[in-house]
C-alpha positions in Angstrom: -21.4 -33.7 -53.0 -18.1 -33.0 -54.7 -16.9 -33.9 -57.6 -14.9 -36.3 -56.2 -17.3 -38.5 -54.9 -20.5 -40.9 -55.9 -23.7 -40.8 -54.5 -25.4 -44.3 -53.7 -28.9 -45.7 -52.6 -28.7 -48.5 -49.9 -31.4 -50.7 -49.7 -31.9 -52.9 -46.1 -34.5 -54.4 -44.3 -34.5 -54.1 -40.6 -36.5 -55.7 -37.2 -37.0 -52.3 -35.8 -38.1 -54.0 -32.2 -34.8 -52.8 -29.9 -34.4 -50.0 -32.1 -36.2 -46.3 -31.1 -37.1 -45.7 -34.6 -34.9 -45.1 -37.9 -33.6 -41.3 -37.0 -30.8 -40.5 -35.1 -32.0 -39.3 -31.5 -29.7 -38.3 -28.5 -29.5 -41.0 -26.0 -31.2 -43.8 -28.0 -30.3 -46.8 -29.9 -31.7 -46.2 -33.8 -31.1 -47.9 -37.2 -29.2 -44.6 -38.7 -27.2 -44.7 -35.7 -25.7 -48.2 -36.5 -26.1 -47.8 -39.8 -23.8 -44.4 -39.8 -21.2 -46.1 -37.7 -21.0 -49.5 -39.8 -20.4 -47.0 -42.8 -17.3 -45.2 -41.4 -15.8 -48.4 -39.8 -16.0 -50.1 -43.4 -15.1 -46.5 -45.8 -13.1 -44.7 -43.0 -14.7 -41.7 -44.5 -17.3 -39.3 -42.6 -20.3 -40.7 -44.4 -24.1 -39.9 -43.2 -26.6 -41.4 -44.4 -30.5 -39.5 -45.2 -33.1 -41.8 -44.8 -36.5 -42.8 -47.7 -38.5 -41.6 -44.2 -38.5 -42.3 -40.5 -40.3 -45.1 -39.0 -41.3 -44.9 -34.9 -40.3 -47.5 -32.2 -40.6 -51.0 -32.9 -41.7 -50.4 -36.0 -39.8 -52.4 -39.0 -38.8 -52.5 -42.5 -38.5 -54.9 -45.2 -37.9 -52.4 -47.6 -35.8 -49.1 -46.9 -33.3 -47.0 -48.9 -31.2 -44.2 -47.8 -28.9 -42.3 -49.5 -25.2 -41.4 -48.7 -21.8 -39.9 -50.6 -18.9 -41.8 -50.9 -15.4 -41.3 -52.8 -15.6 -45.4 -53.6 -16.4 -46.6 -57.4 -19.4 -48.5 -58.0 -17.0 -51.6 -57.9 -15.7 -51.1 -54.5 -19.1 -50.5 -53.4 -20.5 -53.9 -54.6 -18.1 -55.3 -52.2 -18.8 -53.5 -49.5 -23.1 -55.3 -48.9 -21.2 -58.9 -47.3 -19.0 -56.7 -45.1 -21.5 -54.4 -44.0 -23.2 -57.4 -42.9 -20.7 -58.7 -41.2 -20.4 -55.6 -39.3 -24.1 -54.5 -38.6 -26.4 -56.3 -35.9 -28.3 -59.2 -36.5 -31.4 -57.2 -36.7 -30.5 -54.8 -39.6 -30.0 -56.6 -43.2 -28.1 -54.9 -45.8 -30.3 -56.2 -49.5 -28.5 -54.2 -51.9 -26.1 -51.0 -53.3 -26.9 -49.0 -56.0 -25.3 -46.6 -58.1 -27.5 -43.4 -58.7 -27.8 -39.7 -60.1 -25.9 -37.2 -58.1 -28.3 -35.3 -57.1 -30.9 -38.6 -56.4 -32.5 -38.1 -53.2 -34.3 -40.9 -50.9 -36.7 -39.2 -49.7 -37.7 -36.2 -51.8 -37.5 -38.8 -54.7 -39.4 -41.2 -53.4 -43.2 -41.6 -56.0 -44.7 -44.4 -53.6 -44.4 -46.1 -50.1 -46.7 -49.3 -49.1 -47.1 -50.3 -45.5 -48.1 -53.7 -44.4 -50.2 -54.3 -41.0 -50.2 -58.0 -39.7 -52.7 -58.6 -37.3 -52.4 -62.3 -35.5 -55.7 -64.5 -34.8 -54.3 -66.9 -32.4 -51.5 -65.8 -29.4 -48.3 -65.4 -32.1 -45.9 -67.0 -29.4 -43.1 -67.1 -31.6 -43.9 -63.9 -33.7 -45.2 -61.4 -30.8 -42.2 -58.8 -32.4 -44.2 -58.8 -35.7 -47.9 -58.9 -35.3 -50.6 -57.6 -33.6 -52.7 -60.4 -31.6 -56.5 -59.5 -31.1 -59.3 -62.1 -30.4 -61.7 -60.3 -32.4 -62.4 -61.6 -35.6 -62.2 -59.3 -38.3 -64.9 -58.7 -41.2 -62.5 -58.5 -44.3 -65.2 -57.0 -46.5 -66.5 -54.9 -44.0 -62.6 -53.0 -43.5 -62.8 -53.2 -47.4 -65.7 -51.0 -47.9 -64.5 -48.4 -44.9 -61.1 -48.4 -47.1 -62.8 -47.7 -50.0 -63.8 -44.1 -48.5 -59.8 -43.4 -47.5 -59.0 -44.1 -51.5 -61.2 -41.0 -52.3 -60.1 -38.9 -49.3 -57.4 -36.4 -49.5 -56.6 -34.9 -45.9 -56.2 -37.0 -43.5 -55.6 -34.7 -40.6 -57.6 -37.0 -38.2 -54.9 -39.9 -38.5 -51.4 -37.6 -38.0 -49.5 -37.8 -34.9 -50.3 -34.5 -32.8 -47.8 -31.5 -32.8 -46.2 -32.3 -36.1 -46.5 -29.3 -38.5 -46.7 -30.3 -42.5 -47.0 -28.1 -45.3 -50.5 -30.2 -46.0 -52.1 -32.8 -45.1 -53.0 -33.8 -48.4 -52.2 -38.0 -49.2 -53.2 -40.0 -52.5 -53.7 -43.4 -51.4 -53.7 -45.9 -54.1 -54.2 -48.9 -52.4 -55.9 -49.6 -49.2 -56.9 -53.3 -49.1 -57.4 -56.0 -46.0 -57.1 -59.7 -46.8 -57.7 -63.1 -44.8 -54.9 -65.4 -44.1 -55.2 -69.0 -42.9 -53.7 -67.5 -39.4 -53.3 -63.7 -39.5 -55.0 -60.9 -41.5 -52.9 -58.4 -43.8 -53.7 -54.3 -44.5 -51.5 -53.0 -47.0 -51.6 -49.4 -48.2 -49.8 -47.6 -50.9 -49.4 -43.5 -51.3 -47.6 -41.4 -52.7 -46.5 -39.7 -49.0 -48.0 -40.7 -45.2 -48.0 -38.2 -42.3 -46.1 -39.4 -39.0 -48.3 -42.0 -37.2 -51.0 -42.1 -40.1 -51.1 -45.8 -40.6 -51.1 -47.0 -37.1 -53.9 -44.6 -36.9 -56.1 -45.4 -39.6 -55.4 -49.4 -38.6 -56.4 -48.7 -35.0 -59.6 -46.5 -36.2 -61.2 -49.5 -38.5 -60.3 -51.9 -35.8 -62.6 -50.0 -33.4 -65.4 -50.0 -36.3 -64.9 -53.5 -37.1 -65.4 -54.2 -33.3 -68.8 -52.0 -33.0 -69.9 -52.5 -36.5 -70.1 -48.7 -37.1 -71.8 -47.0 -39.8 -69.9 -45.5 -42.5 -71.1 -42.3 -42.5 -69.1 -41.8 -38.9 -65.8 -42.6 -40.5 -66.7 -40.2 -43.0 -67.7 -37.3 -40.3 -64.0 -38.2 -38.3 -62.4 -37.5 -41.8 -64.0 -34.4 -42.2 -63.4 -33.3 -38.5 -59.5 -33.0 -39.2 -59.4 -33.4 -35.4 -56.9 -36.5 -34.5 -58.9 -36.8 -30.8 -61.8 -38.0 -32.9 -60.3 -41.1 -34.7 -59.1 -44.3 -32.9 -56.3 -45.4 -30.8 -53.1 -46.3 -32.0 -52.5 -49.7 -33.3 -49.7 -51.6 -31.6 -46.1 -50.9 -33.3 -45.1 -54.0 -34.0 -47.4 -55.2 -36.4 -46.5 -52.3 -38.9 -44.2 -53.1 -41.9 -42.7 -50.7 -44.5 -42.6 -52.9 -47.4 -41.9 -50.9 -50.6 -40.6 -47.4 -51.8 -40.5 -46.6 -55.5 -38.2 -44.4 -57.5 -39.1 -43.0 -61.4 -35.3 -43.9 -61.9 -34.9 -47.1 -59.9 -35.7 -50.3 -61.3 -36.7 -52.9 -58.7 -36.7 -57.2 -60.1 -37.7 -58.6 -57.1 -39.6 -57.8 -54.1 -37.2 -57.8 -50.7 -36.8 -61.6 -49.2 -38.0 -60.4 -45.9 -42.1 -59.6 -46.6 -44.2 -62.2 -44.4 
């Protein structure tokens, strides 16, 4: 960044169903991709945005910041969240624009993300985009107590996406909770970083204990195992939700309008 220019956090939601994902990939239709080209349309300036994460295919967000450089003062700026709208697809929402440090990164920055998984107990007709239907009924304190044990894990090599290489392994979750809905049932789960595919992972994993009523002691051993083939399927994409990212030097009022 030069001296000429002002570095900004842009906060959206997005319905990430017709999208493949938030990053830019050849040949595919992505949220950075639109979001990139509604940017230079509006600033006429070369501006890229770097994304708070990535989330996969049909995956959404109703919280997600990204950062980007831009010769416009904070005032223009403001202005620009209506016409971004106008510009961008219905899909992608554009919440708010804030001013921040010049060296203030998304991602890097970035103390805590919480993910949301909505699981449907009846056929969800109208939102099949957004949840998961299973007929299975689901043991709320059962999942509870199998959360407890990923609170006090560290690695969780069993739940990343294959092929990926990371420096470590090593999460802090501090929150894993299920809860009961008159219709649906929620698992939310705050850490301080996730590995790629971890919370569809873990989701499918508990599902598949909740189904056989497995002992606890085998969730444990699939931990310990650090071997991905040993944990559960998948869950579906389009029950997963990223819901909230905190920054040590971002102040957030309200939650996003766009949480179920």
């Amino acid at each position: 960044m030069t001296n000429n220019t002002y570095r900004y956090f842009i906060e959206l939601a997005y319905k990430g169903t017709n999208y493949h994902g938030w990053q830019i990939q050849p040949n595919a239709i992505t949220v950075q991709a639109d979001l990139n080209n509604a940017l230079k349309i509006l600033s006429k300036e070369n501006i890229e945005t770097i994304g708070c994460g990535r989330t996969d295919t049909g995956v959404h967000a109703s919280q997600f910041y990204a950062h980007f450089d831009s010769i416009a003062e904070t005032e223009e700026i403001k202005l620009w969240i209506r016409k971004l709208n106008s510009i961008l697809k219905n899909n992608i929402f554009i919440i708010d624009i804030h001013a921040v440090h010049s060296n203030a990164h998304a991602r890097f920055d970035a103390t805590s993300r919480s993910y949301s998984y909505y699981i449907a107990k009846h056929k969800a007709i109208f939102q099949r985009d957004l949840m998961w239907y299973t007929p299975i009924a689901l043991d709320v304190n059962y999942l509870n107590s199998l959360s407890e044990i990923l609170k006090s894990t560290r690695k969780f090599e069993s739940f990343s996406k294959t092929g990926v290489e990371y420096s470590t392994f090593e999460c802090d979750i501090k929150e894993a909770i299920w809860k009961e809905h008159e219709h649906s049932y929620e698992f939310t789960i705050t850490a301080n970083r996730f590995l790629r595919g971890m919370v569809r992972a873990i989701v499918g994993t508990l599902y598949e204990f909740n189904k056989m009523q497995l002992p606890a002691s085998m969730l444990v051993d699939i931990i310990s195992s650090a071997d991905r083939s040993k944990a559960g399927h998948a869950a579906p994409p389009q029950g997963l939700f990223l819901e909230q990212i905190t920054y040590p030097y971002l102040s957030k009022l309200s939650q996003s309008p766009f949480q179920l």
